[in-house]
C-alpha positions in Angstrom: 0.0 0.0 0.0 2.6 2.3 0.4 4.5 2.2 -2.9 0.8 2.9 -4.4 0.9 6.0 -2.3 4.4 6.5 -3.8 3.1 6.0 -6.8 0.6 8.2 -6.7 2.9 11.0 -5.5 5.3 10.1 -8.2 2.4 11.0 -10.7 1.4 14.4 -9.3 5.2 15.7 -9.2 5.3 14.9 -13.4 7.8 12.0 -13.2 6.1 9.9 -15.7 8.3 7.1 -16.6 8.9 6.7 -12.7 5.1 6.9 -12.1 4.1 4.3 -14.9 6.8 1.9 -13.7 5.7 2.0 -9.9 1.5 1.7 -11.1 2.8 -1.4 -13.5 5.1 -2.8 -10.8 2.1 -3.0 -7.6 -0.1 -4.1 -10.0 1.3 -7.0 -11.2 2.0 -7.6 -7.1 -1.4 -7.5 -7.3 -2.7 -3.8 -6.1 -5.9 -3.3 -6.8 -6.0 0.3 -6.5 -2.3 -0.1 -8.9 -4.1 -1.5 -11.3 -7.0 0.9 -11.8 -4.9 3.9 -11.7 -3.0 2.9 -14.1 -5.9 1.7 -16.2 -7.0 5.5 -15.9 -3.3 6.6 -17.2 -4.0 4.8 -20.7 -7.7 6.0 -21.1 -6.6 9.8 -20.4 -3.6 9.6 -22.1 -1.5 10.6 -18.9 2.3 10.4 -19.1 2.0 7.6 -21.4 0.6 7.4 -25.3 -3.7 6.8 -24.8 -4.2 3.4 -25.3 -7.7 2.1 -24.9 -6.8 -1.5 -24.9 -4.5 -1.8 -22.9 -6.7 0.8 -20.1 -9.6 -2.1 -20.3 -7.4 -5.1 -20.1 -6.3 -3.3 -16.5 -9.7 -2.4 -15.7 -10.7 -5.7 -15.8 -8.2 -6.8 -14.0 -8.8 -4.6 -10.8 -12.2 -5.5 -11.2 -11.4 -9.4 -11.3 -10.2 -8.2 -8.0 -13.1 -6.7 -6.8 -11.9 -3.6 -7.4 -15.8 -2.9 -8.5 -15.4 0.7 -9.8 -13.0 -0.7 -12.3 -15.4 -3.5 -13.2 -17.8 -0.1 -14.8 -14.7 1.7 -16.2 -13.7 -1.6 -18.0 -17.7 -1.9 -19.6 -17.8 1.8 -20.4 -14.5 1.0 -23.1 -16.2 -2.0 -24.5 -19.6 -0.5 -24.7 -18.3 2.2 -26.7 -16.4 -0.1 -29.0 -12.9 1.4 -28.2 -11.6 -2.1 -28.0 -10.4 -4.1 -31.3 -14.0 -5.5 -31.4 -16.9 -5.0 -29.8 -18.2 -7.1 -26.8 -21.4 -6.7 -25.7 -21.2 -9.8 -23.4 -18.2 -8.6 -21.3 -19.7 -5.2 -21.4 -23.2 -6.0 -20.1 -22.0 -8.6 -17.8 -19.7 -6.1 -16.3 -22.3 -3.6 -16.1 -24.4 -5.7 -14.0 -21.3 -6.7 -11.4 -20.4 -3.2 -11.1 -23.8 -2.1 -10.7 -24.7 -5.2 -8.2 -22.1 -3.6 -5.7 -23.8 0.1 -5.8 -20.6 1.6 -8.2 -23.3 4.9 -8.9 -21.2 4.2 -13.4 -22.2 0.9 -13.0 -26.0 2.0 -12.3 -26.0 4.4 -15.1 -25.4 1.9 -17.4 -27.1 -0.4 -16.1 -30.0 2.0 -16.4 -29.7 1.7 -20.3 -29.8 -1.7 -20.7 -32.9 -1.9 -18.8 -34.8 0.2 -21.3 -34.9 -2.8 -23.9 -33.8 -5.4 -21.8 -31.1 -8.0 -22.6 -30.6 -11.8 -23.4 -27.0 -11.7 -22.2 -27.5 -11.4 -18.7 -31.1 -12.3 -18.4 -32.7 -9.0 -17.8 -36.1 -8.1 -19.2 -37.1 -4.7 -20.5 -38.3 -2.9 -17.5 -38.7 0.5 -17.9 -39.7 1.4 -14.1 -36.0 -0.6 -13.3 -34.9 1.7 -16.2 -35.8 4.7 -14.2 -35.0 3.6 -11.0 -31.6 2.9 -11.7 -30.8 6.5 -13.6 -32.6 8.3 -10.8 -30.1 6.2 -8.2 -26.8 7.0 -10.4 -27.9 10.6 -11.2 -28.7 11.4 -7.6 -24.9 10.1 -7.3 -23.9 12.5 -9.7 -23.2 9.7 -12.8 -23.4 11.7 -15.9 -24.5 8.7 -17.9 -27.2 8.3 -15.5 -28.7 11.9 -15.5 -28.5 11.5 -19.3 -30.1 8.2 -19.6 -33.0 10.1 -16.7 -33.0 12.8 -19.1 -33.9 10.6 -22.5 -37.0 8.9 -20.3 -38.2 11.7 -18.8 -38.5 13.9 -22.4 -41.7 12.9 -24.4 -42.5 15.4 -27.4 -46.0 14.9 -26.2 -45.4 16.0 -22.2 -46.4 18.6 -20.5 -43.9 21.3 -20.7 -43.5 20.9 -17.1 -42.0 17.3 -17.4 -40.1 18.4 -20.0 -38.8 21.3 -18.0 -37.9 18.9 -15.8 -36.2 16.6 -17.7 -34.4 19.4 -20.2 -32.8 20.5 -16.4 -31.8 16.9 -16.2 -30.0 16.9 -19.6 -28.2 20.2 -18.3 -26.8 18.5 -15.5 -25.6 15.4 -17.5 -23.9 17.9 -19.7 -22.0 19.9 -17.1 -21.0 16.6 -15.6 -19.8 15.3 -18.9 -17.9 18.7 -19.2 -16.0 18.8 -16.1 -15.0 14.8 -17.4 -13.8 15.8 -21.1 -11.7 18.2 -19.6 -9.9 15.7 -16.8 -9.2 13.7 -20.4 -11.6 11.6 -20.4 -12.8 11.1 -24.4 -15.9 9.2 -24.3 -17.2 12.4 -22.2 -16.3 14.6 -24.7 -18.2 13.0 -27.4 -21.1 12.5 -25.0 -21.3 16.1 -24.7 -20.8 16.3 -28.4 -24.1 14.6 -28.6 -26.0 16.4 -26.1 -25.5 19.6 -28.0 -27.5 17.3 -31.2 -30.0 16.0 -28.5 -33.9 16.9 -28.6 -34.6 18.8 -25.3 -31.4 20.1 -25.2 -29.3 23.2 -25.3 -28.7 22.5 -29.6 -25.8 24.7 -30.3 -23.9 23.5 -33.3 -20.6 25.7 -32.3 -20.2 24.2 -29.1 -21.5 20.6 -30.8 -18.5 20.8 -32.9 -15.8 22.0 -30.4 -17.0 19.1 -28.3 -16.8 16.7 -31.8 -13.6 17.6 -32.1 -12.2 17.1 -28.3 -13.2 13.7 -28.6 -11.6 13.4 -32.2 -8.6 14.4 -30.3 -9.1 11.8 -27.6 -9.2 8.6 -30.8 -13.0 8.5 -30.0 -13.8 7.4 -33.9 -17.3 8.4 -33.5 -16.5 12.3 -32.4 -14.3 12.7 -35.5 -17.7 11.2 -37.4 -19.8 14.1 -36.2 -17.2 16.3 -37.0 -16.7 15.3 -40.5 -20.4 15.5 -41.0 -20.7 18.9 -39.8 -18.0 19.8 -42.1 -19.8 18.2 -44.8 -23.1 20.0 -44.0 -22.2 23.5 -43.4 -23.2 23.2 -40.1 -21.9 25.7 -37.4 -19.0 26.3 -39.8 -18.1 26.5 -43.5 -18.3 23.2 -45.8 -15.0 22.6 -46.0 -14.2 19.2 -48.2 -10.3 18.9 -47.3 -11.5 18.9 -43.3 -14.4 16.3 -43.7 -12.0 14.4 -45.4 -9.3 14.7 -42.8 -12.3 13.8 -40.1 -13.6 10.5 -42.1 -9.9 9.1 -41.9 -9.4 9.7 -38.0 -12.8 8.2 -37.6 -11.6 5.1 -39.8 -8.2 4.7 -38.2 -10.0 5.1 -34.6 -12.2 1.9 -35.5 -15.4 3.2 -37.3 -15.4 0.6 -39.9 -18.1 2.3 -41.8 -16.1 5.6 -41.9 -13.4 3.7 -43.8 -15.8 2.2 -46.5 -17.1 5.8 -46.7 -14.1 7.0 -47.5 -12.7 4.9 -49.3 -15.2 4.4 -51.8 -15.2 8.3 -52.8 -11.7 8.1 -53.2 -11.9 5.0 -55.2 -14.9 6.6 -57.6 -14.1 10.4 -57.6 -17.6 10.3 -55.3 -18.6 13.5 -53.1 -16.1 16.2 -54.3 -13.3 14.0 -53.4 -10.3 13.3 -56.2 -10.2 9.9 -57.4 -7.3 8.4 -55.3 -6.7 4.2 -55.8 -3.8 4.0 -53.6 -5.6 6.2 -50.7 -8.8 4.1 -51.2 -6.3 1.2 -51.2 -5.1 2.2 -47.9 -8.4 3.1 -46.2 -10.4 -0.1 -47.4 -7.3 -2.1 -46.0 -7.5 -0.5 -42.5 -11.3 -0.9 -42.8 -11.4 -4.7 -43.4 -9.0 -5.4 -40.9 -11.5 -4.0 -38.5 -14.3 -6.3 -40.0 -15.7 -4.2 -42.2 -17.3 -6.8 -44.5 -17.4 -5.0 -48.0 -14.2 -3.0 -47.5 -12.7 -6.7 -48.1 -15.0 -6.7 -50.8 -14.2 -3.7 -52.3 -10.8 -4.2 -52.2 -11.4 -7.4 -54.3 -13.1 -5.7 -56.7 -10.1 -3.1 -56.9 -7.6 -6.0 -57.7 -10.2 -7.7 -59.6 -10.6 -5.2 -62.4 -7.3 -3.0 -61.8 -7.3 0.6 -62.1 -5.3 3.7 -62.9 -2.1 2.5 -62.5 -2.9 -0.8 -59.9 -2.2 -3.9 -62.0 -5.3 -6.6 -61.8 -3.9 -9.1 -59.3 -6.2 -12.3 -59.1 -4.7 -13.8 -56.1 -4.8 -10.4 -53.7 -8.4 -10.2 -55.2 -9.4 -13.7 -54.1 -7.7 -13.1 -51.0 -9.9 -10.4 -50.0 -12.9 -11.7 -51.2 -12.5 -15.1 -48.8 -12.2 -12.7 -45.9 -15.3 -11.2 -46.6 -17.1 -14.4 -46.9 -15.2 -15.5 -43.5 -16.9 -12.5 -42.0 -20.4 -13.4 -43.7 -20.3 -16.7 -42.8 -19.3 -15.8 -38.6 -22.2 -13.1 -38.7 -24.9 -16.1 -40.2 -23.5 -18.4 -37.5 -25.1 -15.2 -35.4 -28.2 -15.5 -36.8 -27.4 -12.7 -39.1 -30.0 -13.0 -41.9 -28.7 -10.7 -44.5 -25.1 -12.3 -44.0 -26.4 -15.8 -44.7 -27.8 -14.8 -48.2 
């Protein structure tokens, strides 16, 4: 316990290979506390490169621990797909566990789930648990959960009352998802992001974008999305082609799969004011498929299939990238994935 204190007070004077060494060293001794911290070092990005993978693998570790805030900090990065794939299973189940042992995260989550219910760990939709639960966490001051409070309370058809009431709920999930973007914390940033696009809230497409754009920064794929598309749309700001492009490719290369097909497909076509560009589209259908996007690998065989401007038809490399898409339709029908099994 008292080289975590150390290495706690290591981190606060700025010595950060010192500080990373000491968190790594307790928690492979097994320090709970060593464990989490340094689990919150990779997801903030502090005195070490951000690293969302590596922040939930030691999450879940403090958690396996009973370290039970960690067991919500861990589910957070997988419900929000900042892992190589996502896993609802080990995100819902360590919702629950988290939640089970009053962790106010936890709850807020937990409250989402309970909206339309879940298979994975037996819960039924239950939309007075639903509220319950978001009331709980919110009361606790869980951003999540005064968001998720907000969303049932607001009805287009309420009184204005209610939705005075909730619209002050949504207010309060938004300065608390403030005060977390600026501590580092990315999936907050984009959360506020949203809540500046939400019905019943504050809209304000300035502030929607500066939020966008704070999570961009923090490799949250789905925050450089929004930015891209208000760069698309003139919205809050000028179009501006060369930044929605630069957007779409940090969303791709920060794991929106879609993003990369997007992309890639206006560069391979001359599509959406974009220059045709083979060895760009190339490049982002590549990155794209090797995050299971199914008809990047597709794509890409057509590209080697027919050849163009310059890329030599190559009937292996188009083969090759044709069986991986049919290895991903053929896991997605083992699913139950209609569409994928025809």
């Amino acid at each position: 316990m008292k080289r975590a204190v150390l290495a706690a007070a290591i981190a606060l004077c700025g010595c950060a290979d010192k500080s990373i060494e000491v968190f790594q060293s307790e928690c492979d001794k097994g320090e709970t506390k060593s464990c989490f911290d340094l689990g919150d070092h990779y997801e903030r990005g502090i005195n070490v490169d951000r690293d969302y993978v590596k922040a939930a693998a030691l999450y879940e570790r403090a958690c396996d621990l009973n370290y039970y805030e960690a067991c919500a900090k861990a589910a957070r990065l997988y419900a929000f797909d900042l892992t190589p794939a996502f896993n609802r299973t080990k995100a819902e189940t360590l919702v629950k566990k988290a939640c089970d042992h009053n962790v106010p995260q936890g709850c807020g989550q937990l409250s989402e789930i309970y909206i339309d219910g879940s298979p994975i760990i037996n819960i039924e939709k239950n939309e007075t648990k639903a509220f319950e639960l978001a009331m709980k966490s919110c009361d606790q001051n869980d951003a999540f959960g005064c968001y998720i409070l907000g969303v049932i309370k607001f009805d287009k058809n309420a009184t204005t009352e209610r939705n005075a009431e909730a619209i002050k709920i949504y207010a309060k999930a938004a300065n608390l998802f403030k005060k977390n973007c600026e501590k580092g914390y990315g999936i907050d940033c984009f959360l506020t992001n949203r809540y500046y696009l939400s019905k019943g809230a504050d809209q304000n497409d300035e502030k929607s974008l500066l939020y966008a754009s704070k999570a961009c920064e923090a490799q949250i794929g789905w925050g450089c999305e929004n930015a891209a598309a208000m760069y698309a749309f003139g919205l809050g700001v000028k179009k501006d082609k060369e930044k929605e492009g630069f957007y779409l490719e940090k969303s791709c290369y920060f794991g929106v799969s879609a993003m990369c097909l997007r992309l890639a497909d206006n560069y391979a076509e001359g599509f959406g004011g974009f220059d045709k560009n083979i060895p760009k589209a190339i490049e982002l259908h590549n990155k794209g498929c090797e995050l299971g996007c199914v008809y990047c690998c597709s794509h890409l065989g057509d590209l080697y299939a027919k050849g163009d401007e310059g890329l030599k038809p190559d009937e292996i490399k188009a083969k090759e990238f044709y069986q991986k898409a049919n290895d991903i339709f053929e896991s997605e029908c083992s699913l139950g994935y209609a569409s994928s099994c025809n």
